[in-house]
KOLFITOR-992481 format. One line per field, with one value per residue (C-alpha): residue number from 1; residue in one letter; x, y, z. Coordinates in Angstrom, 2 decimals, decimal comma. Each point is the difference from the previous one (the first is absolute). Layout:
! KOLFITOR-992481
num	(NUM:...)
residuo	(a:...)
X	(X:...)
Y	(Y:...)
Z	(Z:...)
! end
This chain:
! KOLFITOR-992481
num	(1:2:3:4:5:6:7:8:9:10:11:12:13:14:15:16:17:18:19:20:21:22:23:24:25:26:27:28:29:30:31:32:33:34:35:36:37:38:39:40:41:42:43:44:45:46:47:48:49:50:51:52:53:54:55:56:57:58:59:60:61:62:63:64:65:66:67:68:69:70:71:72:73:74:75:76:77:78:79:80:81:82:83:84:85:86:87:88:89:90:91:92:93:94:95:96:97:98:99:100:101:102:103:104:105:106:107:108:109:110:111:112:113:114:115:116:117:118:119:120:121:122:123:124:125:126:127:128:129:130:131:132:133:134:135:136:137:138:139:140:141:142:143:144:145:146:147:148:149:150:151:152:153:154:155:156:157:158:159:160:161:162:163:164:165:166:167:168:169:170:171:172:173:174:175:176:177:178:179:180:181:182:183:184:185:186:187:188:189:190:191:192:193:194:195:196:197:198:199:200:201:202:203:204:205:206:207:208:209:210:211:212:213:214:215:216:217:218:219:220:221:222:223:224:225:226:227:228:229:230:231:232:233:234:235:236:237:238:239:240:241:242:243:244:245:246:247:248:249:250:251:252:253:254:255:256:257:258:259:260:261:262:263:264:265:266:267:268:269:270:271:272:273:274:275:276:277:278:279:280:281:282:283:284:285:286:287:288:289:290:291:292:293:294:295:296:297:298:299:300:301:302:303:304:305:306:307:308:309:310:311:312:313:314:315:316:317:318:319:320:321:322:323:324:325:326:327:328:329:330:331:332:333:334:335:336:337:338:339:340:341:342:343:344:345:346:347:348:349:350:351:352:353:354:355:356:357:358:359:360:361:362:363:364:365:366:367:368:369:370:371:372:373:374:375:376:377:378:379:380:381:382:383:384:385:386:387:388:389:390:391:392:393:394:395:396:397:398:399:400:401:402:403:404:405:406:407:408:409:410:411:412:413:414:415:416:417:418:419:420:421:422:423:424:425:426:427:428:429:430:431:432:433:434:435:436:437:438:439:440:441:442:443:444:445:446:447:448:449:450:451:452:453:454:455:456:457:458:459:460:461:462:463:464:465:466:467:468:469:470:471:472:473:474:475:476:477:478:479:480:481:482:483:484:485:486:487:488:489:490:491:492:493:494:495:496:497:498:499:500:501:502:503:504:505:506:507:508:509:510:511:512:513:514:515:516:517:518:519:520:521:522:523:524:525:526:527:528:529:530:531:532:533:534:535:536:537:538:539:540:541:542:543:544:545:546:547:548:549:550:551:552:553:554:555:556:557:558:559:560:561:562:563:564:565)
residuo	(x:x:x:x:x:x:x:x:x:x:x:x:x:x:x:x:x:x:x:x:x:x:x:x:x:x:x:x:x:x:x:x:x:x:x:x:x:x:x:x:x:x:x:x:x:x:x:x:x:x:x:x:x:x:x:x:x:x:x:x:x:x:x:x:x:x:x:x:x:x:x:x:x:x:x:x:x:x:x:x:x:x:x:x:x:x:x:x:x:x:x:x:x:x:x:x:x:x:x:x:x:x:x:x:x:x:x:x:x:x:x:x:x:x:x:x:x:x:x:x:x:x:x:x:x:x:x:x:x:x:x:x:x:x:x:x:x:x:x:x:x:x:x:x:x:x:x:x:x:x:x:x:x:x:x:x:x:x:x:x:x:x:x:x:x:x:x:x:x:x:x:x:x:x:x:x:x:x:x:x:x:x:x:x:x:x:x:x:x:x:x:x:x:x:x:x:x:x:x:x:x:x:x:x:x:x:x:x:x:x:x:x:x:x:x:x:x:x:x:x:x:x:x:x:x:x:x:x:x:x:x:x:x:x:x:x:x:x:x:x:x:x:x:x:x:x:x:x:x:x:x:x:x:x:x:x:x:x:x:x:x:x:x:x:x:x:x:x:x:x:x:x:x:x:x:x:x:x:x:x:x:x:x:x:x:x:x:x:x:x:x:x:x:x:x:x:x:x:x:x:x:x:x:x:x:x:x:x:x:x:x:x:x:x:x:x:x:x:x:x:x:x:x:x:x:x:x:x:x:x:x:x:x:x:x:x:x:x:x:x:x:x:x:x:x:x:x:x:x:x:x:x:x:x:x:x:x:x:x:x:x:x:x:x:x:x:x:x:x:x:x:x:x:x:x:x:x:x:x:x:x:x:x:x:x:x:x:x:x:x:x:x:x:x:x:x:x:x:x:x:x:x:x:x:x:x:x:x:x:x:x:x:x:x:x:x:x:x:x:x:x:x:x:x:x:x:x:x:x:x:x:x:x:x:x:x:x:x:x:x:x:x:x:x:x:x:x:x:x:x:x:x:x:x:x:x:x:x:x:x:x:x:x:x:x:x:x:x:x:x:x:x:x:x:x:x:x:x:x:x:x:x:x:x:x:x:x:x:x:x:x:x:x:x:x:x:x:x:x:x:x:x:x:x:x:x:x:x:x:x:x:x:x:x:x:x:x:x:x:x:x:x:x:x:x:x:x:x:x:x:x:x:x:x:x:x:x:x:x:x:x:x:x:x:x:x:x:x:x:x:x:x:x:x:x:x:x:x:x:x:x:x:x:x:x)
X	(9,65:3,68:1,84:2,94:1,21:-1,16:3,74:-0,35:-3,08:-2,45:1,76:-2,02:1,71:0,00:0,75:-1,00:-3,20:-2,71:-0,64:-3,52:-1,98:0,23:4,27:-0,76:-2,14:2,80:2,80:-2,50:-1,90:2,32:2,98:1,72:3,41:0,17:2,82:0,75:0,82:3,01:-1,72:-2,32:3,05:1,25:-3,52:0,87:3,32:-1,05:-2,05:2,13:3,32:-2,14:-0,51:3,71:0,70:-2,05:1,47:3,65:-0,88:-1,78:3,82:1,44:-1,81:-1,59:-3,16:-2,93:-3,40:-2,58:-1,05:-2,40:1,49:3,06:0,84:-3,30:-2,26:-2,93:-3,62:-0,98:3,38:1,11:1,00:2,01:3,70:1,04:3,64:3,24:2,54:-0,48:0,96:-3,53:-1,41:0,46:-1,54:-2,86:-0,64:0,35:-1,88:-3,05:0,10:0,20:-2,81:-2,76:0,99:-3,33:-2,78:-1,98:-2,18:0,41:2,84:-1,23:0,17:3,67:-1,52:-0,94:3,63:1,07:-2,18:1,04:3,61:-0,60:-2,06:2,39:2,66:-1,45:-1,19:3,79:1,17:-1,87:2,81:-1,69:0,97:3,69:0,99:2,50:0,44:0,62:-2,97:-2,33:2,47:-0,08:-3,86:0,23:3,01:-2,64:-2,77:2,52:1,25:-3,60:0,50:-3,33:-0,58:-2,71:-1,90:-3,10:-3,20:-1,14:1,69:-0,37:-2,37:0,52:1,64:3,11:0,96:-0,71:2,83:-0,52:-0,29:2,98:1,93:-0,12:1,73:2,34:1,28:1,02:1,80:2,34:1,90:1,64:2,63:1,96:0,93:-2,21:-3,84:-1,18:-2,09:-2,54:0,03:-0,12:-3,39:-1,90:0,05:-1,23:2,49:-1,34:-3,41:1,79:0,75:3,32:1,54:0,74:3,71:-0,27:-2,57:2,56:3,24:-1,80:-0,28:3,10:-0,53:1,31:-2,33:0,72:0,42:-1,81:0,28:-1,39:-3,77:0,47:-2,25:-2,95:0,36:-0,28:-3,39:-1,63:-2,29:-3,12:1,70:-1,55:-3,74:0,76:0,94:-2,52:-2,50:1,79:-0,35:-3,42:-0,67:1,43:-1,55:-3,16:0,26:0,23:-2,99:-2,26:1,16:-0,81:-3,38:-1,08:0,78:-1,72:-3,00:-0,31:0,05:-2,75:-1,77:-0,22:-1,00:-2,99:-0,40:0,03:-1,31:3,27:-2,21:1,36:3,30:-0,96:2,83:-2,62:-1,78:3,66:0,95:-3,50:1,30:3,84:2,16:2,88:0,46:-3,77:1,02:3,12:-1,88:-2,94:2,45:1,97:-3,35:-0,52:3,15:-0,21:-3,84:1,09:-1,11:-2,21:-3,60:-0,76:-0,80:-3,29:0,19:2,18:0,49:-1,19:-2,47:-3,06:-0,26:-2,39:-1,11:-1,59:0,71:3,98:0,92:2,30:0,82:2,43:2,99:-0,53:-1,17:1,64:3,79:1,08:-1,05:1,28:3,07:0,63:0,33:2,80:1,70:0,19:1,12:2,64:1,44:-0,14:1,47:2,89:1,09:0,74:1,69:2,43:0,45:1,18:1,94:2,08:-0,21:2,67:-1,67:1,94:1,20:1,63:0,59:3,24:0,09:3,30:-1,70:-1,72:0,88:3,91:-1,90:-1,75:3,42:-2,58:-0,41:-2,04:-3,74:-2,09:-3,87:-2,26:0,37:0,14:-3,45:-1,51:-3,62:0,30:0,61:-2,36:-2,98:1,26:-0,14:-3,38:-1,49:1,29:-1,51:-3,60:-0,12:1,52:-2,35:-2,93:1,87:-1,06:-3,26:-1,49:1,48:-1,33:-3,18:0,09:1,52:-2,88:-2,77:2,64:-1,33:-3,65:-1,91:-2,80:2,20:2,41:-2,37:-0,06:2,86:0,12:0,12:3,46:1,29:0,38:-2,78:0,39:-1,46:-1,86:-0,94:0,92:2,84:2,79:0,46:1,88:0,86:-2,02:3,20:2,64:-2,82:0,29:3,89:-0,77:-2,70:2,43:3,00:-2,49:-1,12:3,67:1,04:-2,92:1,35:3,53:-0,80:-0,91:2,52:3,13:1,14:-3,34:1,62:2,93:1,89:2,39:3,79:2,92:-0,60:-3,15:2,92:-1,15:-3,79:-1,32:0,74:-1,58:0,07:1,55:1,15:-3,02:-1,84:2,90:-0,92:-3,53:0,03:2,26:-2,53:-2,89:1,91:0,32:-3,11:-1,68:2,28:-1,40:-3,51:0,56:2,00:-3,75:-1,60:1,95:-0,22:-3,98:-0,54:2,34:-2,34:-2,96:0,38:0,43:-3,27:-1,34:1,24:-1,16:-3,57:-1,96:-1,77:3,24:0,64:3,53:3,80:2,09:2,22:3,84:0,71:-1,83:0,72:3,89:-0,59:-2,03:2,58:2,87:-1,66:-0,78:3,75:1,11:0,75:-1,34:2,23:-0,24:1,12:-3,41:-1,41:-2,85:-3,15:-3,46:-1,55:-2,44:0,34:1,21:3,50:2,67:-0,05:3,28:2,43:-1,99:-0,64:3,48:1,18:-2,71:1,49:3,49:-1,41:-1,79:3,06:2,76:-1,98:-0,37:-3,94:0,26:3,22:-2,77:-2,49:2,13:1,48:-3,58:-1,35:2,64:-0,44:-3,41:0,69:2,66:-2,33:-2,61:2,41:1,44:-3,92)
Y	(8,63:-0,41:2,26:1,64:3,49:2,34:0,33:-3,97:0,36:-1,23:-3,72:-2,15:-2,05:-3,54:0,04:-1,60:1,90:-1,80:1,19:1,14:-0,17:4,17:-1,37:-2,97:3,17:1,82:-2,48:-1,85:3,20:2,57:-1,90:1,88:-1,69:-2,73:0,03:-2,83:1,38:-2,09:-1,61:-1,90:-1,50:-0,85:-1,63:-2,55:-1,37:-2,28:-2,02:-0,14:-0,82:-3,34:-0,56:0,59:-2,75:-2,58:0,41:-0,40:-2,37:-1,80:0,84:-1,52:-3,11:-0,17:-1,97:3,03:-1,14:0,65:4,27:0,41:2,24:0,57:-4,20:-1,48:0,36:2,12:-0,88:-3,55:-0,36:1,37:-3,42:-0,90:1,14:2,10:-0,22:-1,53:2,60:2,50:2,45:-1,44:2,98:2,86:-2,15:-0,98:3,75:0,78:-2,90:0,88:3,50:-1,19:-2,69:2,65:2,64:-1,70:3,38:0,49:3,01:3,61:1,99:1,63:3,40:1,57:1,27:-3,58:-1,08:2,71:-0,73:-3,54:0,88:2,12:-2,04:-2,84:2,21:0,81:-3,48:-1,62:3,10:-1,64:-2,56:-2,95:-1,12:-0,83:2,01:1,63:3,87:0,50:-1,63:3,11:2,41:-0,91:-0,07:3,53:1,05:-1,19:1,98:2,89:-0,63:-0,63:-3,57:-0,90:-3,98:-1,65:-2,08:-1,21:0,14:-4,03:-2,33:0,36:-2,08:2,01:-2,29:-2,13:3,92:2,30:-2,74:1,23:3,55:0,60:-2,52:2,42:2,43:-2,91:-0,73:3,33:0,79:-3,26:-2,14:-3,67:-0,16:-1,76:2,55:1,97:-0,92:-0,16:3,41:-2,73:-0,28:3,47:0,38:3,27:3,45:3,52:2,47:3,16:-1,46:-3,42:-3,38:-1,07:-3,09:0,48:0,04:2,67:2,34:-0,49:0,97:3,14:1,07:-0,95:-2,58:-3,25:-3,19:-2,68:-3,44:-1,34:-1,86:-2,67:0,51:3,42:-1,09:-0,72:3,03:1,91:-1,77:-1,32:3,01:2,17:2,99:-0,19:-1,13:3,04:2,76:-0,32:0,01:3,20:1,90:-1,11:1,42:3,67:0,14:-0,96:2,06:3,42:-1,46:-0,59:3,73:1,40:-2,22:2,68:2,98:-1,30:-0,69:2,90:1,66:-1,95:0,30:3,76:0,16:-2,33:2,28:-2,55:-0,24:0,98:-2,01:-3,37:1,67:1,30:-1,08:-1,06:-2,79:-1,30:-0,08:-1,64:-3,43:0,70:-1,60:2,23:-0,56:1,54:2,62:1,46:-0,26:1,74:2,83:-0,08:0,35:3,32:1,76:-0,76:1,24:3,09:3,23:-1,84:1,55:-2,67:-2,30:0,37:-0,39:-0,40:-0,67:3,79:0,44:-1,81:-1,67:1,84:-2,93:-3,01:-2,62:0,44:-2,98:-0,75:-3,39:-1,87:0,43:3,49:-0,27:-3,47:1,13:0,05:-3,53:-1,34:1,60:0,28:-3,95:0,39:2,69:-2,22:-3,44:2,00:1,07:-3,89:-0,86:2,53:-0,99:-3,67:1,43:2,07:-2,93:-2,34:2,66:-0,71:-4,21:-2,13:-2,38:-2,32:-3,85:-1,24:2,90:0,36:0,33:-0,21:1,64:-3,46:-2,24:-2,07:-2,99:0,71:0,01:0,47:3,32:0,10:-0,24:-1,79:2,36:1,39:3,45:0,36:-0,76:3,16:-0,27:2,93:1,63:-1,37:0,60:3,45:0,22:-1,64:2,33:2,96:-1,29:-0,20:3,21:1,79:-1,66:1,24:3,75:-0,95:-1,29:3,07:2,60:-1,31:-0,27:4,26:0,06:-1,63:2,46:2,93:-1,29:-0,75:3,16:-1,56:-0,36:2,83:2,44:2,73:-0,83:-1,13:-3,28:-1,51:3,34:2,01:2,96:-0,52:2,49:-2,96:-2,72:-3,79:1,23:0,11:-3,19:2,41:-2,43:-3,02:-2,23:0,79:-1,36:-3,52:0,24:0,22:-2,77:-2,32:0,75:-0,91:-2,62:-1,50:1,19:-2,61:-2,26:0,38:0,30:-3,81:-0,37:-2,08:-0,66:-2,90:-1,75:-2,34:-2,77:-2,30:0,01:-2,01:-3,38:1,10:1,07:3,96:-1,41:3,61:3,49:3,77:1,11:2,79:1,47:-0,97:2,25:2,94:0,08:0,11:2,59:2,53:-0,98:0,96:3,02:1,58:-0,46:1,37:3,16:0,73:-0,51:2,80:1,87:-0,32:1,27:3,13:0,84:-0,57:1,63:3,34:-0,27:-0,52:3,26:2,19:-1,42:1,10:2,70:1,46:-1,38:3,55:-1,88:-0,38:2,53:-1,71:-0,63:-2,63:-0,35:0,77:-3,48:-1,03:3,90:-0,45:-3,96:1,07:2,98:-2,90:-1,34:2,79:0,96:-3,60:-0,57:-3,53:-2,70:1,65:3,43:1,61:1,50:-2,30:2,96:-0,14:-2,89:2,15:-2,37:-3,84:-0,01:-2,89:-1,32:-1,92:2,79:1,25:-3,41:-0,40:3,23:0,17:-3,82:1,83:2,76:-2,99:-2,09:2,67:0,85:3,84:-0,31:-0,71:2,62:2,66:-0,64:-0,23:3,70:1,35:-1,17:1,06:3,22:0,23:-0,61:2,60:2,48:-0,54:-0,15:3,35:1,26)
Z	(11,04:0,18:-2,16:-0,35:-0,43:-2,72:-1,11:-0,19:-2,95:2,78:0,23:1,75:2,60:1,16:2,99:3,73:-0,26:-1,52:-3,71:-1,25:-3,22:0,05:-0,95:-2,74:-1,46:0,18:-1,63:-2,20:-1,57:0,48:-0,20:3,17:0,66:2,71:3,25:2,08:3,51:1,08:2,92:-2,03:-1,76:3,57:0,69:-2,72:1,36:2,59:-2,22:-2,64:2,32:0,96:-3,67:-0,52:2,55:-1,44:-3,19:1,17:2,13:-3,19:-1,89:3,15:-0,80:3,37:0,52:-1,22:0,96:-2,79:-0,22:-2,62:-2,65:1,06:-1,09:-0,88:-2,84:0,21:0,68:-0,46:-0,12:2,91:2,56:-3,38:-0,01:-2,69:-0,56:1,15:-0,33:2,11:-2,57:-2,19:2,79:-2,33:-3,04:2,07:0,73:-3,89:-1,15:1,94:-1,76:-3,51:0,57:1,82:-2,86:-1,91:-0,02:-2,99:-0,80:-0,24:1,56:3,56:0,25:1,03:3,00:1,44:-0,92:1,92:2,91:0,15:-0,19:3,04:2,29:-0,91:0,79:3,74:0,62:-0,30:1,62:3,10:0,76:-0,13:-3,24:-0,44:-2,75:-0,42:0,10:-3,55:-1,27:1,42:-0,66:-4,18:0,43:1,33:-2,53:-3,05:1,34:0,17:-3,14:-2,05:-0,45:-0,54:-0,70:-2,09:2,23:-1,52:1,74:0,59:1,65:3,69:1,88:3,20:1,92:0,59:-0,99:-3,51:-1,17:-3,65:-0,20:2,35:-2,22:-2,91:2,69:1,09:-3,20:-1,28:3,19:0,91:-2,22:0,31:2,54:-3,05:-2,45:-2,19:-1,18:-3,90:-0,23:-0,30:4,13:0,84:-0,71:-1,18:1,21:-1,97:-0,76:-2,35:-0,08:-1,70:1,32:0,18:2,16:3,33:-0,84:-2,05:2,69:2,84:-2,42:-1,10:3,47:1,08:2,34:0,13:0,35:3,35:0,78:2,29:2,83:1,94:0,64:-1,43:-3,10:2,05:2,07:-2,54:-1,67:2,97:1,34:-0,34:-1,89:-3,51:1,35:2,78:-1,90:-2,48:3,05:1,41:-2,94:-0,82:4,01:-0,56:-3,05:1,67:2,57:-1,89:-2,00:2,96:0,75:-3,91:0,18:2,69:-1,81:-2,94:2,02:1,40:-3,05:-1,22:3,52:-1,05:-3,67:0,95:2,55:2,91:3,61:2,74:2,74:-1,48:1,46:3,32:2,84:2,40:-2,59:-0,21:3,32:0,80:-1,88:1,45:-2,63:-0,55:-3,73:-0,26:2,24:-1,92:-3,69:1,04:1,61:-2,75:-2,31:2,15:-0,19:-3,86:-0,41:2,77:-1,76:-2,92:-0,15:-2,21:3,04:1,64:3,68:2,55:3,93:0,35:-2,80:-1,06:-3,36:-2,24:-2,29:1,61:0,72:0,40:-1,58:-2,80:-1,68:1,42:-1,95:1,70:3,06:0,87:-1,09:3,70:0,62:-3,07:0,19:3,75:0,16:-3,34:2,25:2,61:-2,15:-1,64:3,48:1,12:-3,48:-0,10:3,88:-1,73:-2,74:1,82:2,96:-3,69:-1,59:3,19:0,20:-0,50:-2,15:-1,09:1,22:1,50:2,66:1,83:3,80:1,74:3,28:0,42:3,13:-0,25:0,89:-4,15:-2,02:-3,34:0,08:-3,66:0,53:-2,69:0,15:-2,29:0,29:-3,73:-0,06:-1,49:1,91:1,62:-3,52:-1,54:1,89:0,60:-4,14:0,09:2,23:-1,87:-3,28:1,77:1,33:-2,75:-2,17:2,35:-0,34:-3,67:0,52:2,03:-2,45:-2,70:0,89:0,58:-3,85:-1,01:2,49:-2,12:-3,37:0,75:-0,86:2,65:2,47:-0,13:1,37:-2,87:-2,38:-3,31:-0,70:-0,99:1,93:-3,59:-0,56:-3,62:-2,65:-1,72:2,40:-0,78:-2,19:2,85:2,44:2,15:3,04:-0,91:-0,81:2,41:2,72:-2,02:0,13:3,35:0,31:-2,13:2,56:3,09:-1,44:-0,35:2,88:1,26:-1,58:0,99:3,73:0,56:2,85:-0,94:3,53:-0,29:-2,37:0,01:-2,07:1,76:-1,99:0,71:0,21:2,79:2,24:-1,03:0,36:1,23:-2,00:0,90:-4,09:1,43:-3,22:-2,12:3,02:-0,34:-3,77:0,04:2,54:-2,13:-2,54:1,76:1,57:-3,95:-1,07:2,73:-0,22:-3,32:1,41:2,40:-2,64:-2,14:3,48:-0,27:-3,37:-0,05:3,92:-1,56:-3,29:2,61:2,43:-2,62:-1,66:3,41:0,62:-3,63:0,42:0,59:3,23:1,55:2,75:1,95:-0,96:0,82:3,29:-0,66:-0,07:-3,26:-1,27:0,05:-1,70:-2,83:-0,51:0,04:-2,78:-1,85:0,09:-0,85:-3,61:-1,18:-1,55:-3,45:1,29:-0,40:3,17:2,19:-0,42:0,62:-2,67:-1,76:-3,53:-0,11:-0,20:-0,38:3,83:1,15:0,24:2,37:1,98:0,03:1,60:2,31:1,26:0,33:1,87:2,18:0,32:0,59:3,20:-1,85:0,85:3,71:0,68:-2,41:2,59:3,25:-0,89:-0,74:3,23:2,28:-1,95:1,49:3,52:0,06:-1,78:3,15:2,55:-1,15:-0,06)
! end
């Protein structure tokens, strides 16, 4: 990750190194302050000196062939001319902005603005683009400054560029190059937790708004930055889910009192797919120590036959091959958190015998994103699908091997439901998650006169998959509420002659110590009790990563208790 000094609050830095998802986490979530290293600033010059050129040579009134954006229309319209005067540049530029300012819907999160102010911010910072260096510095002086822009979340098709959602960043930022706009043209932005025009965000913070130049308006809509940083954070997110899902299995592995020879390294390494590989190691350091678990590579099972369902036994498959897509899924990420996306692209290292050195493509086509979205809404929704299926083996007293039904020994029988409804919160969130993961990237509708005839849905696919990504965090935030609940069940039935490994030992203490949403403690269910404060901090526990870093310091506890023995 590129950061900066302590002394510098951990700034992360743009610089000539690519950036990394691990730094939008850090400016989007945790709002770290942004640097430009200097050299990235020099990177830009070259492209925007053969901007400058056609623009005075356009002022000159020499003969300009036709370079889409900089003085044709845009689209359909782009073999059409768009002006006279050369100075109708800067208009063109700010007319684009106030026509693609046209979202509708809810405000996105401040983290995704965030995010797309950052990976818009390292994708002109490639030098491809023409700007100018004061357009990315503003971007980073709002982040720095907390100006946080209402962007709302439909609009983009995911290609030809997120032209609407990084309008509503556009428009708060720059101004006409001809005095002053009506507030009405600013746009929206939050400041205390109110909207307020754009005008009015910038002057609280003390920054002053820009004109902009020629092709600057289309730099700074045409790209992948909304559709990608939605998928980005949707990815970490997922990731540190996948990571919680184990924990949470394991747990439940050991108050059903499980089989370990689902786990064994050799039955892994017989099928060789890495993803398999790690989860079932990882499953092992977790259960290390549990003698809950009957059998293992050195000791026979004692029940026969060693076989558990499959949302036990088959975790390593299913979530080996999620392992795996998420890796494949974060490389594209990180490679588009780097892309300059936009068009045309500016190449003044191209042969003198080309003297256009602006490049008509398609690189804002958000594909890549979008299937890199789609993916993670299928296996998170699978993360879902698996783990639910255990909450419901938790609650079926003829399946749970021992415990009482509904996972609440209750004095008078049928007068608690104990677990029975947080495992339909989490059949309702599967379900929709189901629903939700039909893959957008399959669908298209042509725009623009059929010049635009193929779109990814990029951002339809970025906002499904944060979708998915929340409700399946409070599936696994059920798991460990009802897998705690579950090995103390066990370990209190008088049959029961084991304790849990240190791994699920340090996560039910977590819990224990958490206090839920209300402020009362989370403690062993022995009556029904009011349910969602408790849902909801165990899904902050799950999302803030506090499960998996609970686990990680129990187990390398462990190992450095036996290699001391």
């Amino acid at each position: 990750m590129n950061t900066g000094t302590l002394a510098e609050t951990q700034t992360v830095l743009i610089g000539m190194d690519p950036s990394s998802v691990e730094d939008l986490i850090q400016v989007a979530r945790h709002r770290r302050p942004v640097a430009l290293d200097p050299a990235v600033l020099e990177r830009m010059k070259p492209s925007q000196q053969w901007l400058d050129g056609v623009v005075d040579g356009m002022q000159a009134d020499t003969d300009t062939p036709p370079i889409y954006s900089i003085n044709t229309g845009f689209g359909s319209l782009a073999g059409r001319q768009a002006f006279a005067d050369p100075s109708d540049a800067a208009e063109l530029s700010r007319r684009l902005v106030l026509s693609n300012a046209s979202g509708v819907g809810r405000y996105v999160d401040e983290e995704v603005v965030r995010a797309t102010m950052f990976i818009r911010v390292v994708s002109l910072t490639q030098g491809y683009s023409g700007v100018r260096g004061n357009i990315v510095t503003l971007l980073v002086d709002m982040l720095n400054h907390g100006v946080y822009p209402a962007i709302p979340e439909y609009g983009s098709l995911g290609a030809s560029g997120d032209l609407i959602p990084l309008a509503h960043i556009a428009i708060v930022m720059t101004r006409s190059h001809i005095g002053e706009d009506d507030e009405l043209d600013s746009g929206e932005a939050f400041l205390d937790g109110k909207i307020v025009s754009g005008i009015a965000a910038m002057a609280s913070a003390g920054l002053d708004r820009l004109p902009l130049g020629a092709k600057d308006g289309l730099a700074l809509l045409n790209g992948t930055s909304f559709s990608c940083a939605q998928a980005a954070l949707a990815l970490f997110d997922a990731q540190n889910l996948l990571e919680t899902a184990q924990v949470t299995a394991a747990m439940t592995i050991e108050s059903l009192m499980g089989f370990g020879d689902a786990f064994i390294a050799e039955l892994h390494e017989a099928r060789g797919q890495k993803g398999q590989i790690a989860v079932a190691a990882r499953l092992r350091e977790l259960l290390a120590g549990s003698t809950l678990v009957d059998g293992n590579a050195s000791t026979d099972p004692v029940r026969q036959p060693p076989q558990d369902a499959y949302s036990l036994r088959c975790i390593p498959q299913v979530f080996g091959p999620i392992k795996e897509t998420l890796d494949f899924a974060a490389g594209i990420i990180n490679n588009e958190i780097n892309a300059a996306t936009d068009n045309p692209l500016i190449f003044p290292t191209l042969p003198d015998t080309r003297k256009l050195k602006a490049v008509s493509g398609g690189n804002f086509h958000a594909e890549y994103v979008a299937f890199a979205a789609d993916f993670i809404s299928i296996v998170v929704t699978e993360i879902g699908n698996i783990t639910e299926r255990r909450l419901f083996r938790l609650d079926d007293g003829s399946l749970n091997r021992g415990l009482p039904d509904m996972l609440v020994a209750s004095e008078q029988v049928g007068m608690d439901c104990g677990y029975m409804l947080p495992q339909y919160l989490a059949a309702a969130l599967v379900s929709d998650s189901k629903t939700l993961s039909h893959p957008d990237s399959v669908d298209s509708i042509p725009t623009c006169a059929n010049q635009e005839d193929h779109v990814s849905m990029a951002n339809n696919a970025g906002r499904h998959a944060r979708q998915i990504v929340a409700n399946i965090e409070t599936v696994v935030g059920i798991e460990l509420l009802m897998a705690a609940q579950a090995i103390e069940l066990r370990l209190g039935l008088p049959e029961t002659a084991g304790t849990p490994g240190p791994a699920s030992a340090a996560t039910v203490d977590l819990l224990r110590k958490s206090a839920s949403a209300d402020g009362r403690r989370i403690d062993h269910l022995r009556r029904d009790v009011v349910m969602y404060p408790r849902v909801r901090k165990a899904v902050e526990l799950v999302h803030s990563g506090a499960v998996v870093d609970t686990a990680n310091t129990a187990v390398a506890g462990t190992f450095e208790r036996n290699s001391l023995q």
